[in-house]
PDB file of the backbone (N, CA, C, O) and the ligand in Angstrom, with CONECT records:
HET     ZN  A 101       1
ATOM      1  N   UNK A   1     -16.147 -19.409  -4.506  1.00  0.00           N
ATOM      2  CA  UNK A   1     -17.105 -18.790  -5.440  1.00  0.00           C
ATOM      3  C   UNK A   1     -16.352 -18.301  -6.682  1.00  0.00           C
ATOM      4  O   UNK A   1     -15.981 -17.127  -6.706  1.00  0.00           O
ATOM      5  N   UNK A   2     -16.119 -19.058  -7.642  1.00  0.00           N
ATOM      6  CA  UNK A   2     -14.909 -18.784  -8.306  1.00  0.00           C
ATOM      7  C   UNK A   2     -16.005 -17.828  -9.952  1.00  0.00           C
ATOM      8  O   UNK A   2     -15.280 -17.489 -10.888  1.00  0.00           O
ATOM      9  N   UNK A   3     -17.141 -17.599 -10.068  1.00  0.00           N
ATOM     10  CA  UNK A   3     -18.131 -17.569 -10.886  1.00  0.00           C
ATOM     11  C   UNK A   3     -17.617 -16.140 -11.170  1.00  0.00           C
ATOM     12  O   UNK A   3     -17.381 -15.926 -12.359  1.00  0.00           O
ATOM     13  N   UNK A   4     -17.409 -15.178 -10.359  1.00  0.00           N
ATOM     14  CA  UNK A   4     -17.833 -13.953 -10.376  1.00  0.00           C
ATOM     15  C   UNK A   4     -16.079 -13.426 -11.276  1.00  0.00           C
ATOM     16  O   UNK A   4     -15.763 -12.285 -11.613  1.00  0.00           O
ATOM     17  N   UNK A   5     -15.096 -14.959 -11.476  1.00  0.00           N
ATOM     18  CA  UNK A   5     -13.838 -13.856 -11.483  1.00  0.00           C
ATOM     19  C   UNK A   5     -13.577 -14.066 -13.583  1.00  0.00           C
ATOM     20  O   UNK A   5     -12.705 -14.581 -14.283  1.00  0.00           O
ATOM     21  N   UNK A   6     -14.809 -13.377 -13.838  1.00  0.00           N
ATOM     22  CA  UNK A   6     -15.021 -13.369 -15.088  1.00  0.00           C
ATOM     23  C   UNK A   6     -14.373 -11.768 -15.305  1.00  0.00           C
ATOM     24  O   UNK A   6     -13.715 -11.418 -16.284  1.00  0.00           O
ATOM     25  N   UNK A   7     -14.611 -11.212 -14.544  1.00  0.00           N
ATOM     26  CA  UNK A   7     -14.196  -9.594 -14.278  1.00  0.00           C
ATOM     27  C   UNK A   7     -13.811  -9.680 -13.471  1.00  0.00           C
ATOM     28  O   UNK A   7     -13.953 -10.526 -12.588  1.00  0.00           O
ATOM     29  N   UNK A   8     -12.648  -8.016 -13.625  1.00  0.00           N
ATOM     30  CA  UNK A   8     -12.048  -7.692 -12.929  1.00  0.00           C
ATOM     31  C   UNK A   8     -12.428  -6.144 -12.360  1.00  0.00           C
ATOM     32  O   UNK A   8     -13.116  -5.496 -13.148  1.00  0.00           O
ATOM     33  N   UNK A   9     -12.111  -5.541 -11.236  1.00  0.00           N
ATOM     34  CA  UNK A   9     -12.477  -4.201 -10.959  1.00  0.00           C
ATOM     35  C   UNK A   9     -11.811  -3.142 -10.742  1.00  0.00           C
ATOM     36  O   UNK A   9     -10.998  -2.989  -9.830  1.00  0.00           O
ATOM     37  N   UNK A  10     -12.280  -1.932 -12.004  1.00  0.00           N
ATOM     38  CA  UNK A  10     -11.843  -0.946 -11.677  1.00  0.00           C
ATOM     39  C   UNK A  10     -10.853  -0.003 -10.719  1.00  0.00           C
ATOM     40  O   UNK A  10     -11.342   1.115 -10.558  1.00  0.00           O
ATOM     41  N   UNK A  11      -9.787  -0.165 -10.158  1.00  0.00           N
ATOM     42  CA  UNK A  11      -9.327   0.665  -8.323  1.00  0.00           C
ATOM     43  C   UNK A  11      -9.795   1.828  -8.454  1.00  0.00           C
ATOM     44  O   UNK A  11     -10.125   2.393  -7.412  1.00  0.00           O
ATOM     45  N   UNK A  12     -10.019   2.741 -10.086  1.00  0.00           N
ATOM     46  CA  UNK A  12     -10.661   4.130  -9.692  1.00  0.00           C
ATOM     47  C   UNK A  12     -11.797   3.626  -9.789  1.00  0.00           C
ATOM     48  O   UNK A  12     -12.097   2.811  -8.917  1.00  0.00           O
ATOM     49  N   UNK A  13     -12.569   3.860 -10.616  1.00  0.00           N
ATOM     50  CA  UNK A  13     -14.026   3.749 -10.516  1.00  0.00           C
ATOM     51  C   UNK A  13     -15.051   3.245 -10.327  1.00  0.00           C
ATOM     52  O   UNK A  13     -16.207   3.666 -10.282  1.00  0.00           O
ATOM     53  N   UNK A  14     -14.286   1.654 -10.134  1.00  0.00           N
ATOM     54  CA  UNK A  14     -14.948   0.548  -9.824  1.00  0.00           C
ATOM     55  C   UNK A  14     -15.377  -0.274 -11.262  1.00  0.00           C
ATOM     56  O   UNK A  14     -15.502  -1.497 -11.321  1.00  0.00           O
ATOM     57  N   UNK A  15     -15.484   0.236 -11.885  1.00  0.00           N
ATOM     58  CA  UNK A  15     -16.451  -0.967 -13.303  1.00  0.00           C
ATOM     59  C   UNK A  15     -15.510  -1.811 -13.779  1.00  0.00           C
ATOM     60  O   UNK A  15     -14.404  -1.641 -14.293  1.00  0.00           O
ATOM     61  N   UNK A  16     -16.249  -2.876 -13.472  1.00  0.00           N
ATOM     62  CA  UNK A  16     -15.740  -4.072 -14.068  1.00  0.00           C
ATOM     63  C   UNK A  16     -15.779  -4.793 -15.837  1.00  0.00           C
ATOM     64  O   UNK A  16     -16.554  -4.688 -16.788  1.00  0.00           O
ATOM     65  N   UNK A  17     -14.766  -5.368 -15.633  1.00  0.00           N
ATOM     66  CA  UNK A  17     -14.633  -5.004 -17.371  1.00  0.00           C
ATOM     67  C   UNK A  17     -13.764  -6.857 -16.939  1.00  0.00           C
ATOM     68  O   UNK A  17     -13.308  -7.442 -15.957  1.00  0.00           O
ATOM     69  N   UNK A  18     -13.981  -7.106 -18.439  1.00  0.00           N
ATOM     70  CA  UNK A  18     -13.271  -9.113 -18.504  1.00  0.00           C
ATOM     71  C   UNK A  18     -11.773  -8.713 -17.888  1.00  0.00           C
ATOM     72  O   UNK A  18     -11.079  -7.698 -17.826  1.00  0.00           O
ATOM     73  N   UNK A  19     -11.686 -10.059 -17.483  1.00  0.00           N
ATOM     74  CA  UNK A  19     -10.044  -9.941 -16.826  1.00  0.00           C
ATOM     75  C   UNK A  19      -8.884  -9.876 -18.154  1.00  0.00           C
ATOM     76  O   UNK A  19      -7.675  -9.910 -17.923  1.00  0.00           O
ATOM     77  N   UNK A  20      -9.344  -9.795 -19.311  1.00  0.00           N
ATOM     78  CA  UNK A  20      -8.182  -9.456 -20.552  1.00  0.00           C
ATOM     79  C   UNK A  20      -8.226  -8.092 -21.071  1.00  0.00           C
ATOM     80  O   UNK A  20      -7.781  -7.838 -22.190  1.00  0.00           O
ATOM     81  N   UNK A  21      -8.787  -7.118 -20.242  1.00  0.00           N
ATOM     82  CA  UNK A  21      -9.046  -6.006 -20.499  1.00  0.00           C
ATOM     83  C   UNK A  21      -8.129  -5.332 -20.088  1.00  0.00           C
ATOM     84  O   UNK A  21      -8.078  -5.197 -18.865  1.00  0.00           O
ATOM     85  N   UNK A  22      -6.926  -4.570 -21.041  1.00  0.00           N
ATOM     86  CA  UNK A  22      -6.289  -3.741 -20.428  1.00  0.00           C
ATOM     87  C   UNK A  22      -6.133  -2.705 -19.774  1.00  0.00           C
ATOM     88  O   UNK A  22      -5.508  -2.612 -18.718  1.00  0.00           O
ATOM     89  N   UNK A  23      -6.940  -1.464 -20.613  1.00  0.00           N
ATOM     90  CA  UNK A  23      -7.475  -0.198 -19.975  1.00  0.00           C
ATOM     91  C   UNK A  23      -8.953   0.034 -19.400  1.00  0.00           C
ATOM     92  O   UNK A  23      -9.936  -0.329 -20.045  1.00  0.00           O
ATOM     93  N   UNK A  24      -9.032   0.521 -18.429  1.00  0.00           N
ATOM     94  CA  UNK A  24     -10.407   0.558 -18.222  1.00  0.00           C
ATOM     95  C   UNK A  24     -11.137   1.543 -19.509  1.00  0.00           C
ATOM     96  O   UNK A  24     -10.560   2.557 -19.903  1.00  0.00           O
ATOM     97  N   UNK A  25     -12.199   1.184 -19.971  1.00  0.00           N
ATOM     98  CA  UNK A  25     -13.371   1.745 -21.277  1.00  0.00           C
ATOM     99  C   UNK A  25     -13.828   2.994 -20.093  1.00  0.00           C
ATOM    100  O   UNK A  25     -13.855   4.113 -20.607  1.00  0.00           O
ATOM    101  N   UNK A  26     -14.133   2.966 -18.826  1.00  0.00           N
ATOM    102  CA  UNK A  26     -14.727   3.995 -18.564  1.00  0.00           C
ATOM    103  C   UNK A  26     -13.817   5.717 -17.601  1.00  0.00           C
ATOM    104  O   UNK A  26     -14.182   6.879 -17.418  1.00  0.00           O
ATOM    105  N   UNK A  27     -12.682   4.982 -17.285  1.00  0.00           N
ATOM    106  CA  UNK A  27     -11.743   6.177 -16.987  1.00  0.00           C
ATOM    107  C   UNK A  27     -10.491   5.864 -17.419  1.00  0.00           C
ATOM    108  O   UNK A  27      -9.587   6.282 -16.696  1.00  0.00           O
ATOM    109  N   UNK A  28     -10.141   5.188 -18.488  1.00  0.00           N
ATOM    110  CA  UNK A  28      -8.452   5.044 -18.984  1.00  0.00           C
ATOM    111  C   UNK A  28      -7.830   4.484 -17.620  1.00  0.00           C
ATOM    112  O   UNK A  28      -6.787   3.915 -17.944  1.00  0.00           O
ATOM    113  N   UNK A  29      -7.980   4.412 -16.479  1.00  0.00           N
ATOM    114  CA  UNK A  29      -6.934   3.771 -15.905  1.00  0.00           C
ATOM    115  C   UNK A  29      -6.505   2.237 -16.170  1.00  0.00           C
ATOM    116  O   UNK A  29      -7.243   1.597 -16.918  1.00  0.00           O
ATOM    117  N   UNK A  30      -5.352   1.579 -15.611  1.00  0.00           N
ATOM    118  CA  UNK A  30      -5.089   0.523 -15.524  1.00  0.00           C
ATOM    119  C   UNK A  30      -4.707  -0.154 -14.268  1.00  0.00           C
ATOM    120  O   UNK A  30      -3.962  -1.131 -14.191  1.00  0.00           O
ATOM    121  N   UNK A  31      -5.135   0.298 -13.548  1.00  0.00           N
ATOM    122  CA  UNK A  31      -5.100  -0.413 -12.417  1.00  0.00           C
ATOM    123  C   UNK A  31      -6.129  -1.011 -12.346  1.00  0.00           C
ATOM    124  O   UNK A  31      -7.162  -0.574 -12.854  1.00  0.00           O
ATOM    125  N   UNK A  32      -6.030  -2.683 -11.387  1.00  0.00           N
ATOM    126  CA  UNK A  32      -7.830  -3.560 -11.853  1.00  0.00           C
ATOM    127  C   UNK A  32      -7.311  -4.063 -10.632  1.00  0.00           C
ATOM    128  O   UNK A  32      -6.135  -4.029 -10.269  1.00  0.00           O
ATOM    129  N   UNK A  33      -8.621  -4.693  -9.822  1.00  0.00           N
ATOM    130  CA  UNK A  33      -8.006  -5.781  -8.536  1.00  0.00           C
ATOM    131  C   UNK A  33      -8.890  -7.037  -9.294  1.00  0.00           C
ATOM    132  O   UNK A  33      -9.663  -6.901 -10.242  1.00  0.00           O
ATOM    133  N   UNK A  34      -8.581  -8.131  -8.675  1.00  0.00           N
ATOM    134  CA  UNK A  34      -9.292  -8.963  -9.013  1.00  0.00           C
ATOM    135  C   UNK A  34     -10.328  -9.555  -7.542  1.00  0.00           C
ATOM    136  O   UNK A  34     -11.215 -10.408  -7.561  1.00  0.00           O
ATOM    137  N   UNK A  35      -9.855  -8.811  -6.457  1.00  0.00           N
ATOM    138  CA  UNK A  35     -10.366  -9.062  -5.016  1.00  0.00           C
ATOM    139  C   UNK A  35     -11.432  -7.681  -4.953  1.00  0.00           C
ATOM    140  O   UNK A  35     -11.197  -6.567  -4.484  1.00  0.00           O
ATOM    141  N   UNK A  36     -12.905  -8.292  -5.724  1.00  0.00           N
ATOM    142  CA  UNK A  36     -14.132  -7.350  -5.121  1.00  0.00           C
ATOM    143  C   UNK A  36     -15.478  -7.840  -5.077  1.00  0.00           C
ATOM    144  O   UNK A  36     -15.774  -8.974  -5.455  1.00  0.00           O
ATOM    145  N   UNK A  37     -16.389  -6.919  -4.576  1.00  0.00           N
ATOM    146  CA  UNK A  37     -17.514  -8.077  -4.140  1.00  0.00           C
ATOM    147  C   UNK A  37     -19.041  -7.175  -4.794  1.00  0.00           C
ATOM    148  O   UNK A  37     -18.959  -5.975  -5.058  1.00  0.00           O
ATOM    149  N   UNK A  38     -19.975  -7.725  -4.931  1.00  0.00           N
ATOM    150  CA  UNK A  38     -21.035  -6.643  -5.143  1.00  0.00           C
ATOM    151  C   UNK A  38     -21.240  -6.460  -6.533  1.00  0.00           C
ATOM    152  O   UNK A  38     -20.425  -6.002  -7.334  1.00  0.00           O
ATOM    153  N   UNK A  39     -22.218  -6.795  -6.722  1.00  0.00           N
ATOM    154  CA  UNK A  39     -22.351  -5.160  -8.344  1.00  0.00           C
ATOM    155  C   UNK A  39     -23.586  -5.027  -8.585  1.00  0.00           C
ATOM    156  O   UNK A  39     -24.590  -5.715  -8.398  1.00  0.00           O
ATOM    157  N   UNK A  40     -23.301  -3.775  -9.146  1.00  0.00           N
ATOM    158  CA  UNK A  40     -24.105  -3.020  -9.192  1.00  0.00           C
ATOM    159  C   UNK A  40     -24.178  -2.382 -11.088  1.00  0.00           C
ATOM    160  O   UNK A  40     -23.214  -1.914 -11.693  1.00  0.00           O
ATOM    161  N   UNK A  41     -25.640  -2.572 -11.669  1.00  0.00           N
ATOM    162  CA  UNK A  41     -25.795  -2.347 -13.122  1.00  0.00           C
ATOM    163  C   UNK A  41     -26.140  -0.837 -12.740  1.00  0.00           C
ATOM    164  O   UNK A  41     -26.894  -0.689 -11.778  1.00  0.00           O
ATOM    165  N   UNK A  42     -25.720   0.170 -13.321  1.00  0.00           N
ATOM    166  CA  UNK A  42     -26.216   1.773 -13.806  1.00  0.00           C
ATOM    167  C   UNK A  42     -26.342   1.625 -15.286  1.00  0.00           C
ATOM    168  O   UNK A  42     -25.503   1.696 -16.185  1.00  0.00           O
ATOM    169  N   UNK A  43     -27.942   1.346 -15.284  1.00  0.00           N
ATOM    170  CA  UNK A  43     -28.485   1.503 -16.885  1.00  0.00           C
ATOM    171  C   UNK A  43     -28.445   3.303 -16.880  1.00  0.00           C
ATOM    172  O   UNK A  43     -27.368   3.607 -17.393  1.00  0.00           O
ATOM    173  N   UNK A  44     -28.982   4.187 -16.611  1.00  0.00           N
ATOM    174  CA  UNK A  44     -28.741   5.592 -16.891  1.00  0.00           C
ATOM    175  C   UNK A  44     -28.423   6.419 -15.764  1.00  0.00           C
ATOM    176  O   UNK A  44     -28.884   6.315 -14.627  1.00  0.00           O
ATOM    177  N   UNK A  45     -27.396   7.445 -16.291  1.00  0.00           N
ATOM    178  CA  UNK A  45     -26.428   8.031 -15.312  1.00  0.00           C
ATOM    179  C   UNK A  45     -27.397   8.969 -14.483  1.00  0.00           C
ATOM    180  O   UNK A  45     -26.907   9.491 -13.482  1.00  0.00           O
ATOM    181  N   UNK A  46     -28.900   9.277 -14.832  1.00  0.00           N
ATOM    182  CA  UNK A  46     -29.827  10.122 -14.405  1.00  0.00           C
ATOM    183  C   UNK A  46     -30.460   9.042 -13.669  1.00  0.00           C
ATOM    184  O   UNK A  46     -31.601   9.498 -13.590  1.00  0.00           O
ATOM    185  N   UNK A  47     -30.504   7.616 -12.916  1.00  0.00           N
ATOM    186  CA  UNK A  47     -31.678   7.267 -11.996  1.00  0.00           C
ATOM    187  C   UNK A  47     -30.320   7.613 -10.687  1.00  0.00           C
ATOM    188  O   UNK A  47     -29.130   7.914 -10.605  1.00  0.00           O
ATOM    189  N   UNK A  48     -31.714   7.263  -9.707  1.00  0.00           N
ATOM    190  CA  UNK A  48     -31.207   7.972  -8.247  1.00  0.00           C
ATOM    191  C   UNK A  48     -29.798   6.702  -7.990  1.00  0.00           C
ATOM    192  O   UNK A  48     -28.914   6.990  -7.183  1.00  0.00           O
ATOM    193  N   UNK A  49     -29.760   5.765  -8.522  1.00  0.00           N
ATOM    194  CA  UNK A  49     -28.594   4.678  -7.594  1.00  0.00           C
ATOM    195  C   UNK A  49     -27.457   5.707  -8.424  1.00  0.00           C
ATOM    196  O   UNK A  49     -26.748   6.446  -7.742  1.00  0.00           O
ATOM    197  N   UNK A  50     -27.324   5.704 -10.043  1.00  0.00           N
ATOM    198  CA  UNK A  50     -26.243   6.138 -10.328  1.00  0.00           C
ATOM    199  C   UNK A  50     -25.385   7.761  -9.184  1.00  0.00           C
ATOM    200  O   UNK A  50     -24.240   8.113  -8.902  1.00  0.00           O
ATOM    201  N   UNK A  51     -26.636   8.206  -8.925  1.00  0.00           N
ATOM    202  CA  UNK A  51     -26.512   9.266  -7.960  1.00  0.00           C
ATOM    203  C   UNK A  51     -25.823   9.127  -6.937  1.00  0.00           C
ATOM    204  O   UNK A  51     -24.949   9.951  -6.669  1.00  0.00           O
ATOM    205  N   UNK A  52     -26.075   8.043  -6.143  1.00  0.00           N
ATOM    206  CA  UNK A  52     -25.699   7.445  -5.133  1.00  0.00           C
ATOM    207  C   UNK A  52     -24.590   6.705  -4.854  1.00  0.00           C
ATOM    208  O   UNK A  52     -23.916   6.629  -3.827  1.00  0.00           O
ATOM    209  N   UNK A  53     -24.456   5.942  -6.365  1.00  0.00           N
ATOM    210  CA  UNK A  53     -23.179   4.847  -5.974  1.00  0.00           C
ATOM    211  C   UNK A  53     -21.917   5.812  -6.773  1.00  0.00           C
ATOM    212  O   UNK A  53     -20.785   5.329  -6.774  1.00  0.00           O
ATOM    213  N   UNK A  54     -22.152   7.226  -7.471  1.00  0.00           N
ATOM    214  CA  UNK A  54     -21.220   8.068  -8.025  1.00  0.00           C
ATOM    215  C   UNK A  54     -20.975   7.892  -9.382  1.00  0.00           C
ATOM    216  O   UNK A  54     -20.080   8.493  -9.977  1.00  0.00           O
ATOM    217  N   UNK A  55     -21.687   7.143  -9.864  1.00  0.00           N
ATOM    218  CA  UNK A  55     -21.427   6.659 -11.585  1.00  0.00           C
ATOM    219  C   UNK A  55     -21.600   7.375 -12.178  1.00  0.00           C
ATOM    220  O   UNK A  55     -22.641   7.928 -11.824  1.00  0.00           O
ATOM    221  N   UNK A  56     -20.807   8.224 -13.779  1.00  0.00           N
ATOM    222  CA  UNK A  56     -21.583   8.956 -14.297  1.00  0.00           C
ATOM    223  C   UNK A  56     -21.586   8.193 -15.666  1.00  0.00           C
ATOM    224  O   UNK A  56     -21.978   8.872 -16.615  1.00  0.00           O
ATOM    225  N   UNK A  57     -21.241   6.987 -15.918  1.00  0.00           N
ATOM    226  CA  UNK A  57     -21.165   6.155 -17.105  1.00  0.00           C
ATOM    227  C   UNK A  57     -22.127   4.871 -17.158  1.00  0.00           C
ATOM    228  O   UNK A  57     -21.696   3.784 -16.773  1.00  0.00           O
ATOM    229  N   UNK A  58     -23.639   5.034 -17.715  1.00  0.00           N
ATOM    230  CA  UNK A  58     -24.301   3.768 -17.526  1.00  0.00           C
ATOM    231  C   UNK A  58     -23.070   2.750 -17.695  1.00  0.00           C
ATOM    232  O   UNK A  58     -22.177   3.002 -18.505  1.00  0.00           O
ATOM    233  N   UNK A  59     -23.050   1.307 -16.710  1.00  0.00           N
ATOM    234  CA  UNK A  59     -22.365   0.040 -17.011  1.00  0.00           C
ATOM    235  C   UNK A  59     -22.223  -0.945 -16.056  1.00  0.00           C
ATOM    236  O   UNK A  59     -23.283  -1.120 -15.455  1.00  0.00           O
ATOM    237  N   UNK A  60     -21.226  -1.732 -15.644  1.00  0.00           N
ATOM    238  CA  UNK A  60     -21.518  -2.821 -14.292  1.00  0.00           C
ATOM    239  C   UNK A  60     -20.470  -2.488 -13.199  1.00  0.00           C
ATOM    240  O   UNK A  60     -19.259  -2.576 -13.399  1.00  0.00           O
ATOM    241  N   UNK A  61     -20.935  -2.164 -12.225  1.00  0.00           N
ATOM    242  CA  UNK A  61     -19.935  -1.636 -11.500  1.00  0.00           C
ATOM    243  C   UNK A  61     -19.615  -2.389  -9.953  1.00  0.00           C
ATOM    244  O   UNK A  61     -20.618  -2.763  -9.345  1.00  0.00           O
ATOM    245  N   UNK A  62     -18.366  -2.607  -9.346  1.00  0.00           N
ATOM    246  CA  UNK A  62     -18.204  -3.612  -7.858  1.00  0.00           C
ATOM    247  C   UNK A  62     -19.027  -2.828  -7.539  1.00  0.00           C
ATOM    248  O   UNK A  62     -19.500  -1.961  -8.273  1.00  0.00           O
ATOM    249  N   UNK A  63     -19.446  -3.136  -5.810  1.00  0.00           N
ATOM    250  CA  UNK A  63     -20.010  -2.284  -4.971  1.00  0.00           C
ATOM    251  C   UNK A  63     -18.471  -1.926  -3.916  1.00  0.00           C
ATOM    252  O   UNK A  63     -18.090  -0.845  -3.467  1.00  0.00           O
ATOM    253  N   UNK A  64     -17.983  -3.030  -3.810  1.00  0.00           N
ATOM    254  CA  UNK A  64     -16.613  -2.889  -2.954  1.00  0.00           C
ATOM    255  C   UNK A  64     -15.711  -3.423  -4.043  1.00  0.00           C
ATOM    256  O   UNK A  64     -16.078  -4.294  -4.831  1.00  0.00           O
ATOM    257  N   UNK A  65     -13.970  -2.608  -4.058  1.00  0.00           N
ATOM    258  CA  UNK A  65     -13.056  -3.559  -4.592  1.00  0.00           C
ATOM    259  C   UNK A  65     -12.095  -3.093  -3.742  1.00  0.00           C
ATOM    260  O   UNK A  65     -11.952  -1.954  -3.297  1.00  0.00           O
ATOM    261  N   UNK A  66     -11.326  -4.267  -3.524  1.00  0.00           N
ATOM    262  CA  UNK A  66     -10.235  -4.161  -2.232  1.00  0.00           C
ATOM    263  C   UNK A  66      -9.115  -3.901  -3.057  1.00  0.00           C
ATOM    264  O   UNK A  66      -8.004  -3.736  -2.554  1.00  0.00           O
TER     265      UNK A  66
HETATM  266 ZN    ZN A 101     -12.099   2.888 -14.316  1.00  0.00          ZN2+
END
């Protein structure tokens, strides 16, 4: 399933961002895996998933990254 490795994911926060992305846009880290599965869109940090999946930055986020 080679489709999904357009992005890469977050190790803190999960959001995925293109694999030429150096820093993550939503917590400055740089750590990225390229081994994750799932995602999940948080259009606003106020509906119940962002609540749930811990997001506080609408954007596209793994559900798992190994
Ligand atoms: Zn991050």
């Amino acid at each position: 399933m080679p489709e999904k490795k357009i992005f890469k994911a977050c190790k803190n926060c999960r959001a995925l961002v293109p694999l030429e992305t150096a820093t993550c846009p939503i917590c400055n880290s740089t750590s990225f895996s390229e081994d994750w599965s799932g995602m999940v869109i948080i259009i606003s940090q106020d509906s119940e998933v962002a609540k749930v999946f811990g997001a506080s930055t609408p954007w596209r986020y793994a559900i798992t990254v190994k």
